[in-house]
PADREN-939029 format. One record per residue (C-alpha): residue number from 1; residue in three letters; x, y, z. Coordinates in nm, 4 decimals. Layout:
<rs>
- NUM:ALA:X:Y:Z
...
</rs>
This chain:
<rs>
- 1:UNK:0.0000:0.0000:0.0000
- 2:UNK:0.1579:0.3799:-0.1196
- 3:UNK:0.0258:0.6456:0.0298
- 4:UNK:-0.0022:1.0025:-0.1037
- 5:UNK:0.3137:1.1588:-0.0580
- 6:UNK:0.1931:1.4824:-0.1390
- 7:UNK:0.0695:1.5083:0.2488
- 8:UNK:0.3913:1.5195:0.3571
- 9:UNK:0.4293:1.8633:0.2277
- 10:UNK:0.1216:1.9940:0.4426
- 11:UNK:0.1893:2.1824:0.7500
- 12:UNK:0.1735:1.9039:1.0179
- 13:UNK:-0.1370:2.0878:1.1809
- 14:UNK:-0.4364:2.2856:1.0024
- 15:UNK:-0.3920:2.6639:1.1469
- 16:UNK:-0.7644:2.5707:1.3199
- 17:UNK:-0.6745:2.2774:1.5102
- 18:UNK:-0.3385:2.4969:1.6693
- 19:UNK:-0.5542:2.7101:1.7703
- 20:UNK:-0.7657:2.5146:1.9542
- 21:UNK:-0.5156:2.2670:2.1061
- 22:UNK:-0.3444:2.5869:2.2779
- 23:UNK:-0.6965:2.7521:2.3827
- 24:UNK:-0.8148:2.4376:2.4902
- 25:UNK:-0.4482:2.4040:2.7333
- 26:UNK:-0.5340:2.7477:2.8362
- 27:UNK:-0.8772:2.7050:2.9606
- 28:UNK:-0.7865:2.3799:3.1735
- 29:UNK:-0.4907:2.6096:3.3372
- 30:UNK:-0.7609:2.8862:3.3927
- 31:UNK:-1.0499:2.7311:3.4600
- 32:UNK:-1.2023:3.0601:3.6445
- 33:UNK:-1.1269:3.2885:3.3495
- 34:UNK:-1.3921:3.4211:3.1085
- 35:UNK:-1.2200:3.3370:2.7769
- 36:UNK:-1.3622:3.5683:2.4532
- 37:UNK:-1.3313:3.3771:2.1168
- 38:UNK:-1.2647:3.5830:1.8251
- 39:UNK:-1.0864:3.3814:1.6097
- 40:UNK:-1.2772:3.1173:1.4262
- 41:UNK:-1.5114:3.2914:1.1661
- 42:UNK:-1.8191:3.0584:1.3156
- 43:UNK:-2.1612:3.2321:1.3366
- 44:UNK:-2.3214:3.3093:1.6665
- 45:UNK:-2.7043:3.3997:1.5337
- 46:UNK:-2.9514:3.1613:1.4992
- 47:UNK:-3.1000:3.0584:1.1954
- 48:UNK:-3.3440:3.3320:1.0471
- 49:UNK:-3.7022:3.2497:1.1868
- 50:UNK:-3.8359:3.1924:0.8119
- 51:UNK:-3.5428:2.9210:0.7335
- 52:UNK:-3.6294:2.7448:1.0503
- 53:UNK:-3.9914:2.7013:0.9230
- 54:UNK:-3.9060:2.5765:0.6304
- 55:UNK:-3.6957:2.3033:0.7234
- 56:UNK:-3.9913:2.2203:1.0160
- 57:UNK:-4.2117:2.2058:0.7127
- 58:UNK:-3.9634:1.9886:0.4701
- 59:UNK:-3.9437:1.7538:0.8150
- 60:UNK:-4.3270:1.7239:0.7880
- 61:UNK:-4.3061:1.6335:0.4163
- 62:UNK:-4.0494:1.3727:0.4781
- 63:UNK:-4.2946:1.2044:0.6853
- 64:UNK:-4.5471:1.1861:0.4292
- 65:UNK:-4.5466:0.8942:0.1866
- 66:UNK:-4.6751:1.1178:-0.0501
- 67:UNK:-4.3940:1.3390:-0.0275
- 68:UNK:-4.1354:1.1613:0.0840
- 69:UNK:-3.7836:1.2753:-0.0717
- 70:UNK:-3.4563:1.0145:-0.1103
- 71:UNK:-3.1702:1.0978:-0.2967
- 72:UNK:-3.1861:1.4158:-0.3776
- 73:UNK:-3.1243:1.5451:-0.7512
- 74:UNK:-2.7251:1.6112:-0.7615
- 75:UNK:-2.6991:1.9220:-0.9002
- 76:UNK:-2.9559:2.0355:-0.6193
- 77:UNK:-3.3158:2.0887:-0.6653
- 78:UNK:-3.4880:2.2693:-0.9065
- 79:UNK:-3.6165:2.5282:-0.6659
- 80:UNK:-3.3308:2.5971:-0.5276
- 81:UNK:-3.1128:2.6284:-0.8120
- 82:UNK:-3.4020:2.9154:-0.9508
- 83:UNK:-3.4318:3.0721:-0.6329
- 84:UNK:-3.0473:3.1747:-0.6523
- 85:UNK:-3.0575:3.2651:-1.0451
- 86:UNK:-3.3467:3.4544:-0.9311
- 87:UNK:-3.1145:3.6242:-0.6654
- 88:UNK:-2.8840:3.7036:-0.8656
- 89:UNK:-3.0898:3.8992:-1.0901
- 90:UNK:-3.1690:4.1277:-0.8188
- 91:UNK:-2.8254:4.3075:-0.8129
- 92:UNK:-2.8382:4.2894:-1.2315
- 93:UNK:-2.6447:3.9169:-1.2661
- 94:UNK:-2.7841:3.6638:-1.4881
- 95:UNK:-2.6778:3.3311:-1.4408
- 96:UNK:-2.9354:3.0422:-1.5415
- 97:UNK:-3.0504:2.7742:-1.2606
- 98:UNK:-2.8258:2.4815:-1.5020
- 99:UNK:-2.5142:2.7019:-1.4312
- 100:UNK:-2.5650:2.6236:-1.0546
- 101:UNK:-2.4658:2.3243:-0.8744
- 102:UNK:-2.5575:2.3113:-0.5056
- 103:UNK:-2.2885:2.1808:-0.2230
- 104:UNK:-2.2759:2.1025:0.1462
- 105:UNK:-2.0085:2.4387:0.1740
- 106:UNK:-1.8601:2.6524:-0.0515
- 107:UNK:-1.5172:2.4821:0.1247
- 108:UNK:-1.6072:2.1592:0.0040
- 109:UNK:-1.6074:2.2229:-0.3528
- 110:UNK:-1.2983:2.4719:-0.3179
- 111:UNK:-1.0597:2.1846:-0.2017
- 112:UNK:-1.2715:1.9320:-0.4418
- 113:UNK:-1.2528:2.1467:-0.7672
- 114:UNK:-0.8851:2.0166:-0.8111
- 115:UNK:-1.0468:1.6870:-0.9086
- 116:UNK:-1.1126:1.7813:-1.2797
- 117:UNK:-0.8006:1.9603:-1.3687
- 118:UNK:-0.4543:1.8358:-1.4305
- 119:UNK:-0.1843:1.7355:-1.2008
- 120:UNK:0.0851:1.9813:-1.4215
- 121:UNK:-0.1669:2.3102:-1.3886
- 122:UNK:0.0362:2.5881:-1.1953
- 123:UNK:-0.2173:2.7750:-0.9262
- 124:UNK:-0.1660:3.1091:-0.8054
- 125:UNK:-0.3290:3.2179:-0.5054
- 126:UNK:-0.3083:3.5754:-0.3268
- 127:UNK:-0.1536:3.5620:-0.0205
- 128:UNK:-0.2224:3.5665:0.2911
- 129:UNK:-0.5068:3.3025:0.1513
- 130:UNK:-0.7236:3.0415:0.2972
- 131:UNK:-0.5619:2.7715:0.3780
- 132:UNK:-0.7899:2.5314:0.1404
- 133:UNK:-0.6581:2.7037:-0.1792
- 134:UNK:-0.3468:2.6083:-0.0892
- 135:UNK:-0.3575:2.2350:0.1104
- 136:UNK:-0.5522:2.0825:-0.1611
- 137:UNK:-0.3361:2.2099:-0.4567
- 138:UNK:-0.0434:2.0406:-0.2034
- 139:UNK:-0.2432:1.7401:-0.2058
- 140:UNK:-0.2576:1.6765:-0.5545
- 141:UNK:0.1037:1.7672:-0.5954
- 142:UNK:0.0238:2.0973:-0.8069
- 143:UNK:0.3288:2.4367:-0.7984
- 144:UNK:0.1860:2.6918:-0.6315
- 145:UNK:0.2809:3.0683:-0.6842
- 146:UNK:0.1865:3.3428:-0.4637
- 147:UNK:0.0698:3.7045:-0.4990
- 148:UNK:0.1684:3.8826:-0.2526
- 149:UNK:-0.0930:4.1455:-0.0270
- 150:UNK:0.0815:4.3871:0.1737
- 151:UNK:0.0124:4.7018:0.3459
- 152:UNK:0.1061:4.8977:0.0293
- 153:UNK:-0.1531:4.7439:-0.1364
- 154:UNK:-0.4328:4.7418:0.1028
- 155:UNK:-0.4248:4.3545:0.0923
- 156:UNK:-0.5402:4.3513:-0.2394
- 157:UNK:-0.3079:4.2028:-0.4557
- 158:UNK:-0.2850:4.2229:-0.7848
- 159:UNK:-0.1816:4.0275:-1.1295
- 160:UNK:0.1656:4.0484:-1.2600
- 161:UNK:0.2154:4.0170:-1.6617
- 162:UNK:0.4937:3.8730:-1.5965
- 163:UNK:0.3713:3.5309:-1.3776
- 164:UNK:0.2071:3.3110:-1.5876
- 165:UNK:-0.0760:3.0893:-1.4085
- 166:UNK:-0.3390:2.8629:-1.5090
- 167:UNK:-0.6038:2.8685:-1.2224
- 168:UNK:-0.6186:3.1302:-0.9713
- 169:UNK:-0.7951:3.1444:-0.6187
- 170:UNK:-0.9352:3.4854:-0.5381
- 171:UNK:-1.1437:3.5511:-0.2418
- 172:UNK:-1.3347:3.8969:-0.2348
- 173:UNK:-1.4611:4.0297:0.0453
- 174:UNK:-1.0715:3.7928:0.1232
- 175:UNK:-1.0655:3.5629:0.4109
- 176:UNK:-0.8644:3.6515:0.6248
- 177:UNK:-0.8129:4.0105:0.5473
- 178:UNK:-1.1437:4.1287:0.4888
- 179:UNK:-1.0030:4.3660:0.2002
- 180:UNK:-1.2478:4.4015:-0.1226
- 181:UNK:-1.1912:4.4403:-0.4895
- 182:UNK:-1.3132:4.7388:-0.6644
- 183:UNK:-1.4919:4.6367:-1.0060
- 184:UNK:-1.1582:4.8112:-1.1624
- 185:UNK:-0.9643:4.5859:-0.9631
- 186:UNK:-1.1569:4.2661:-1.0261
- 187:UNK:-1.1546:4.3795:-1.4367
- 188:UNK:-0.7915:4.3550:-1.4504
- 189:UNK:-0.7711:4.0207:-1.2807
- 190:UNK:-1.0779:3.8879:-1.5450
- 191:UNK:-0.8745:4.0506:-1.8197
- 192:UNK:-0.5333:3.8513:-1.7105
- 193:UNK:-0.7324:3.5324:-1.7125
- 194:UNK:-0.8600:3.5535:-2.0609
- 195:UNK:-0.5018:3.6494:-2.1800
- 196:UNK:-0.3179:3.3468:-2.0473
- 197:UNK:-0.5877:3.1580:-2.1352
- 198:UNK:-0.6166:3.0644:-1.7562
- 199:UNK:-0.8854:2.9789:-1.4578
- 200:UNK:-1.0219:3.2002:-1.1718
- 201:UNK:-1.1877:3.0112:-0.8922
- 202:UNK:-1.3690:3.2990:-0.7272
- 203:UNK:-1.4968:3.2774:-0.3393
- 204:UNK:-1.7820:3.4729:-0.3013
- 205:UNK:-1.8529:3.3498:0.0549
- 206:UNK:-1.8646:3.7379:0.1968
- 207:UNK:-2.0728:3.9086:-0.0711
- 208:UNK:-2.3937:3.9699:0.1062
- 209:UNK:-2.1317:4.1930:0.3633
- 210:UNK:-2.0949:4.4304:0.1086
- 211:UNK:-2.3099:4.7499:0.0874
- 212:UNK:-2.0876:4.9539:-0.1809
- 213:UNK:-2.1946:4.9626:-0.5732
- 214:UNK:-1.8388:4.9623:-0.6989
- 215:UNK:-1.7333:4.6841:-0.5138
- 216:UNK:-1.8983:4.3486:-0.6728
- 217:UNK:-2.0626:4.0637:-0.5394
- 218:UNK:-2.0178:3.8462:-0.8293
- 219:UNK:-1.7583:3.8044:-1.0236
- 220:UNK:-1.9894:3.7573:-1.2867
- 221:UNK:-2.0781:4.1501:-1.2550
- 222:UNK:-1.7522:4.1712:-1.4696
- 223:UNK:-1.7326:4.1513:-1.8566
- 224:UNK:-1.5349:3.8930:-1.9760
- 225:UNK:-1.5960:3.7041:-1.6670
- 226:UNK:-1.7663:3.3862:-1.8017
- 227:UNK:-1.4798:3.2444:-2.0670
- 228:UNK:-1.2549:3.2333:-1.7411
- 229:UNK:-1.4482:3.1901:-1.4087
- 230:UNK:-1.5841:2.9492:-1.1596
- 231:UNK:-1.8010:3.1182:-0.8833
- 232:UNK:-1.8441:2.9898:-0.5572
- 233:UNK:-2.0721:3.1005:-0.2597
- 234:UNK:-2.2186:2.9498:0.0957
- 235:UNK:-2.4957:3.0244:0.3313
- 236:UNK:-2.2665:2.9728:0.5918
- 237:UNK:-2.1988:3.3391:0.7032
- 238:UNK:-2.4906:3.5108:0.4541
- 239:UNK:-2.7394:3.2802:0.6314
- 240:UNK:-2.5775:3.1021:0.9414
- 241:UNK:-2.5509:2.7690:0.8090
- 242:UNK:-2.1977:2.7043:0.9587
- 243:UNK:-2.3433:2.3813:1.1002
- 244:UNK:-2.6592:2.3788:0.8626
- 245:UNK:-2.4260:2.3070:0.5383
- 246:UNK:-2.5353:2.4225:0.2130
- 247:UNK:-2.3752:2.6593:-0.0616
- 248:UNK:-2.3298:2.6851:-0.4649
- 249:UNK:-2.0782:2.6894:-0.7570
- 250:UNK:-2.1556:2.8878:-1.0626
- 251:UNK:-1.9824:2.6943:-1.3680
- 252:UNK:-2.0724:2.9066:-1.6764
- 253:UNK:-2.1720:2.6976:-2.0117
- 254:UNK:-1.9300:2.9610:-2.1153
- 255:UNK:-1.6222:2.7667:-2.0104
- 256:UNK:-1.7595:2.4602:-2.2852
- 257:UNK:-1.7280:2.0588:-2.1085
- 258:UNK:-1.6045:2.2335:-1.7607
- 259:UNK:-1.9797:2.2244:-1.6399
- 260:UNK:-2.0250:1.8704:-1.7471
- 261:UNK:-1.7153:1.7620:-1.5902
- 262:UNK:-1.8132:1.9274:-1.2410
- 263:UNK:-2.1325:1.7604:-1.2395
- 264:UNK:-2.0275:1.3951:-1.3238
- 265:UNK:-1.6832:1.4571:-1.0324
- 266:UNK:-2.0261:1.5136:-0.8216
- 267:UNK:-2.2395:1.2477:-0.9107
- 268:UNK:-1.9955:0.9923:-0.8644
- 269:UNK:-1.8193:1.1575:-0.4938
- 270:UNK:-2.1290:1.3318:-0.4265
- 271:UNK:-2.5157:1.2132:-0.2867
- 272:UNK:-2.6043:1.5939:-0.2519
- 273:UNK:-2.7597:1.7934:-0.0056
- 274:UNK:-3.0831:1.6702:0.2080
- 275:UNK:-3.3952:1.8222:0.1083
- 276:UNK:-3.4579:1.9598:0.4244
- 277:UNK:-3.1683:2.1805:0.3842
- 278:UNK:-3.2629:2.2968:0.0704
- 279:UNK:-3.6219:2.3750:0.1750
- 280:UNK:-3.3970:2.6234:0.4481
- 281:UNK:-3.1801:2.7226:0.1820
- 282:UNK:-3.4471:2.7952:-0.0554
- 283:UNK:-3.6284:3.0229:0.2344
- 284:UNK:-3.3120:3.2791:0.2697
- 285:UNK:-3.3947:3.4036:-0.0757
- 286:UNK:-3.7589:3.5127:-0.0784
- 287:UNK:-3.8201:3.8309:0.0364
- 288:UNK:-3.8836:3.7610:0.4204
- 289:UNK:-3.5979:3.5535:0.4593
- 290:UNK:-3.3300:3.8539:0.2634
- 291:UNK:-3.4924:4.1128:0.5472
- 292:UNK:-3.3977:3.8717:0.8722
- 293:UNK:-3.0585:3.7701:0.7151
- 294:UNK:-2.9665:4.1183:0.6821
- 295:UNK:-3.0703:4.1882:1.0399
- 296:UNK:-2.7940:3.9133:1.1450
- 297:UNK:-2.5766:4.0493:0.8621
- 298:UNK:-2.6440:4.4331:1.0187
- 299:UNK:-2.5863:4.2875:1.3503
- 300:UNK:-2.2345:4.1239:1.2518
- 301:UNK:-2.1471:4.4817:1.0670
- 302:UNK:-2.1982:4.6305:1.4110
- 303:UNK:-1.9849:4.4425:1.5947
- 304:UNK:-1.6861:4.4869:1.2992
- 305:UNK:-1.7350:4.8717:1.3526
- 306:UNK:-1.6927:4.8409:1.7586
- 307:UNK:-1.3761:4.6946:1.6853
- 308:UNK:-1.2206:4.8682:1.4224
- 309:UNK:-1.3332:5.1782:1.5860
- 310:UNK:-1.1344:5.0449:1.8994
- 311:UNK:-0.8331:4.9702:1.6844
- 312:UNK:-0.8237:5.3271:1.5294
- 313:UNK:-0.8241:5.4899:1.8961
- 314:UNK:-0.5078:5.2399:1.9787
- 315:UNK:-0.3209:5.3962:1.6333
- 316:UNK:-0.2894:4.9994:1.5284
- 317:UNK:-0.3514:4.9722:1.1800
- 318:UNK:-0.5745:4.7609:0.9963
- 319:UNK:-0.7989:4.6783:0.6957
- 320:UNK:-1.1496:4.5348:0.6619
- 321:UNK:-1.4228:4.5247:0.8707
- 322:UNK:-1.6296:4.7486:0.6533
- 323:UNK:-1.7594:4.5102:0.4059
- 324:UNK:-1.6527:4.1914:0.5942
- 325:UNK:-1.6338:4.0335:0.9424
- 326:UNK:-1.2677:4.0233:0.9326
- 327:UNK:-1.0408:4.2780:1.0818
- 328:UNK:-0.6743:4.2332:0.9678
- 329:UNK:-0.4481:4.4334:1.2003
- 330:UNK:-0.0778:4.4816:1.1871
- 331:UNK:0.0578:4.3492:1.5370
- 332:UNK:0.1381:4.6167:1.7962
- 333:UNK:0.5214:4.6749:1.9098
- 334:UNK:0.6437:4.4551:1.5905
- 335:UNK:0.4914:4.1308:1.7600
- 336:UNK:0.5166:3.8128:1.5283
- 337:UNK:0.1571:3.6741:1.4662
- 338:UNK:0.1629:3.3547:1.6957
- 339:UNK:0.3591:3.5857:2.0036
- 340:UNK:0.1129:3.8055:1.9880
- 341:UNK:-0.1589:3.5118:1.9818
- 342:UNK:-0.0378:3.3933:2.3459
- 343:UNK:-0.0259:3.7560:2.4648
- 344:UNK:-0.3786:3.8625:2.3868
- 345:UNK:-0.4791:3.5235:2.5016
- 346:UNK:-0.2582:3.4912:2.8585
- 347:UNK:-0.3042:3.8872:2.9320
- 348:UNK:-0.6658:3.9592:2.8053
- 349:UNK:-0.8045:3.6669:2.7736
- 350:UNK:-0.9231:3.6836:2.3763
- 351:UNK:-0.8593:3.4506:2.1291
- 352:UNK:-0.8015:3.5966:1.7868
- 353:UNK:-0.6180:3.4130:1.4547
- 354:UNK:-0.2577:3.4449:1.3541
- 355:UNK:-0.1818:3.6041:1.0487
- 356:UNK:0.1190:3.3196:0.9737
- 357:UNK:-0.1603:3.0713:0.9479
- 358:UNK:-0.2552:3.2028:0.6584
- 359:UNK:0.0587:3.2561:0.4533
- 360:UNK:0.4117:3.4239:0.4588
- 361:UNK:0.2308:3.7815:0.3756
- 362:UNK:0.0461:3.7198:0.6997
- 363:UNK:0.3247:3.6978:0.9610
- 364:UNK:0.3267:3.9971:1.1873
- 365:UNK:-0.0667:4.0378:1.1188
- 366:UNK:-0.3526:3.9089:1.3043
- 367:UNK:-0.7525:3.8591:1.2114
- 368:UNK:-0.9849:3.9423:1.4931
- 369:UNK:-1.3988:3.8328:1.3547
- 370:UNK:-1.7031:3.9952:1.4481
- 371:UNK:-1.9324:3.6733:1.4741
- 372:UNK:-1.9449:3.6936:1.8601
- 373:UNK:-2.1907:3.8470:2.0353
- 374:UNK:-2.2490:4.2186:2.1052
- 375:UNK:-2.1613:4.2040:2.4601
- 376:UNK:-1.8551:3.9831:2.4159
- 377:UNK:-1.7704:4.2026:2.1539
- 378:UNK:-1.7080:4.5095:2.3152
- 379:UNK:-1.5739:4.3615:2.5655
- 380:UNK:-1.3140:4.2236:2.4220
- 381:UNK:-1.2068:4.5244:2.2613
- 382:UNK:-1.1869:4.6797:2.5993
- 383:UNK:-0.9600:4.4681:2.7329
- 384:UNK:-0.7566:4.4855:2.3951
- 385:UNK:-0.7608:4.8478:2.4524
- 386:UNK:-0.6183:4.8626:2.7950
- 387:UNK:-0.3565:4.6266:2.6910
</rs>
């Protein structure tokens, strides 16, 4: 039996599971301290009264011989798939319901996208950069280039005419910076693609964050943007389905047997989602279920504005937060990203995310998220501040 020996080339630990193993040391030390976790971008919201409903009600149907569901469909249902076209068209973005497959995550089909391309493709990813982009190109033994996002460029990096790639990750509003790209921005990226003849897989995980015409929510918004990209989006932080699990690629029939080829990879590694789930999903787009989302989404915003507004009073630069949940701050006093991990966490008590984790362009940064509550929130940010 051979094993993969791509692995070996992963980081021993996923940045996540670090994290844990030293908060999870820290609270059995200090078992009387009130520990504040802002690090892992998991929801704290409940599901939007409408979804919930809707999944009661797709419970009720599965008890009903009459409309009792098994495997479900494997591009996703029907409904579904039109309620998102449908969505789209509200900010001016047509893509038809057969352009849409629906996933469990849009993280699933980000490491599983590899599948259908060729060992020898050479990626380029922006960094810092999700670790997913990266791990699974590792996996399947792919060169990986890096863009680089620094303070210079406000974390948005952009294409060099001189690096030739043939699939690119971007990620706009970015995990883990939180920095957008203008539609001028995104054009030039779109127009690089189609000249090298190359790939963009586009996350699109943070778009309902964003509240500014000129920066887009699809990549789609952009001409030329269909003869070289893949879309990808979740419910996960538009919605709260973090433990729910649904999302949705957009393969254009503009990029010719590439939409084939992603639905037979998912017919024969995938059973789909469970009706139930879709029933939910389906629920976030009508119009009740886009008004209580928003409330969460408003409610998120808040808490990113208590702590960047914190951050400006300490002089500590950082980017984000506007459009996003993620703050990406510079570490005070020249810290490196995992020193001043164990500092916030030993002398106030907060648990935030390395910047390292998420790349070379990350070390000496940090990413605080706003998906805790109010209260913890702010006061977090006051013990940050006194720090």
């Amino acid at each position: 039996t051979k094993v993969n020996k791509n692995f070996e080339n992963l980081v021993p630990n996923y940045l996540f599971a670090d994290i844990a193993k030293k908060t999870n040391e820290f609270i059995k030390a200090n078992p009387d301290k009130k520990l504040i976790r802002l690090g892992i971008g998991d929801v704290t919201l409940p599901l939007a009264p409408v979804v919930v409903e809707a999944m009661k009600k797709g419970c009720d149907e599965l008890g009903v011989k009459e409309t009792f569901k098994g495997y479900p469909d494997y591009e996703g249902y029907e409904f579904l798939r039109t309620a998102i076209s449908d969505y789209y068209k509200s900010f001016g973005v047509n893509v038809s319901a057969d352009e849409i497959l629906v996933n469990d995550g849009a993280k699933s089909d980000a490491g599983n996208i590899g599948d259908i391309f060729a060992e020898d493709n050479v990626i380029l990813v922006t960094d810092p950069v999700y670790p997913v982009y990266v791990d699974s190109n590792i996996m399947a033994g792919r060169k990986i280039l890096y863009a680089d996002g620094t303070e210079e460029n406000n974390f948005c990096a952009m294409p060099d005419p001189d690096v030739k790639a043939d699939i690119i990750y971007l990620c706009s509003p970015n995990n883990p910076t939180g920095a957008c790209l203008n539609k001028e921005q995104l054009k030039a990226w779109v127009d690089y693609a189609n000249a090298n003849n190359s790939l963009i897989i586009y996350d699109a995980a943070y778009e309902a964050f964003i509240t500014e015409d000129d920066i887009p929510r699809s990549i789609m918004e952009i001409e030329g943007a269909r003869t070289c990209a893949i879309e990808m989006c979740s419910l996960s932080k538009t919605a709260g389905f973090t433990g729910t699990r649904c999302g949705y690629t957009i393969v254009p029939k503009a990029l010719g047997k590439l939409n084939k080829m992603w639905l037979r990879r998912q017919t024969t590694k995938f059973n789909g989602v469970p009706y139930i789930v879709q029933r939910a999903a389906e629920a976030v787009f009508t119009e009740e279920g886009q008004k209580e989302i928003k409330e969460n989404i408003g409610y998120y915003k808040e808490n990113a504005k208590v702590i960047s507004e914190t951050l400006k009073r300490c002089n500590i630069w950082h980017v984000g937060g506007e459009h996003s949940p993620y703050i990406w701050l510079r570490c005070p006093n020249n810290m490196k990203s995992w020193e001043f991990f164990d500092y916030l966490l030993e002398k106030a008590n907060v648990v935030g995310t390395p910047g390292s984790g998420f790349g070379p362009s990350g070390e000496g940064y940090f990413r605080l998220t706003a998906f805790g509550t109010y209260e913890n929130t702010v006061e977090a940010v006051e013990r940050i501040k006194k720090l």
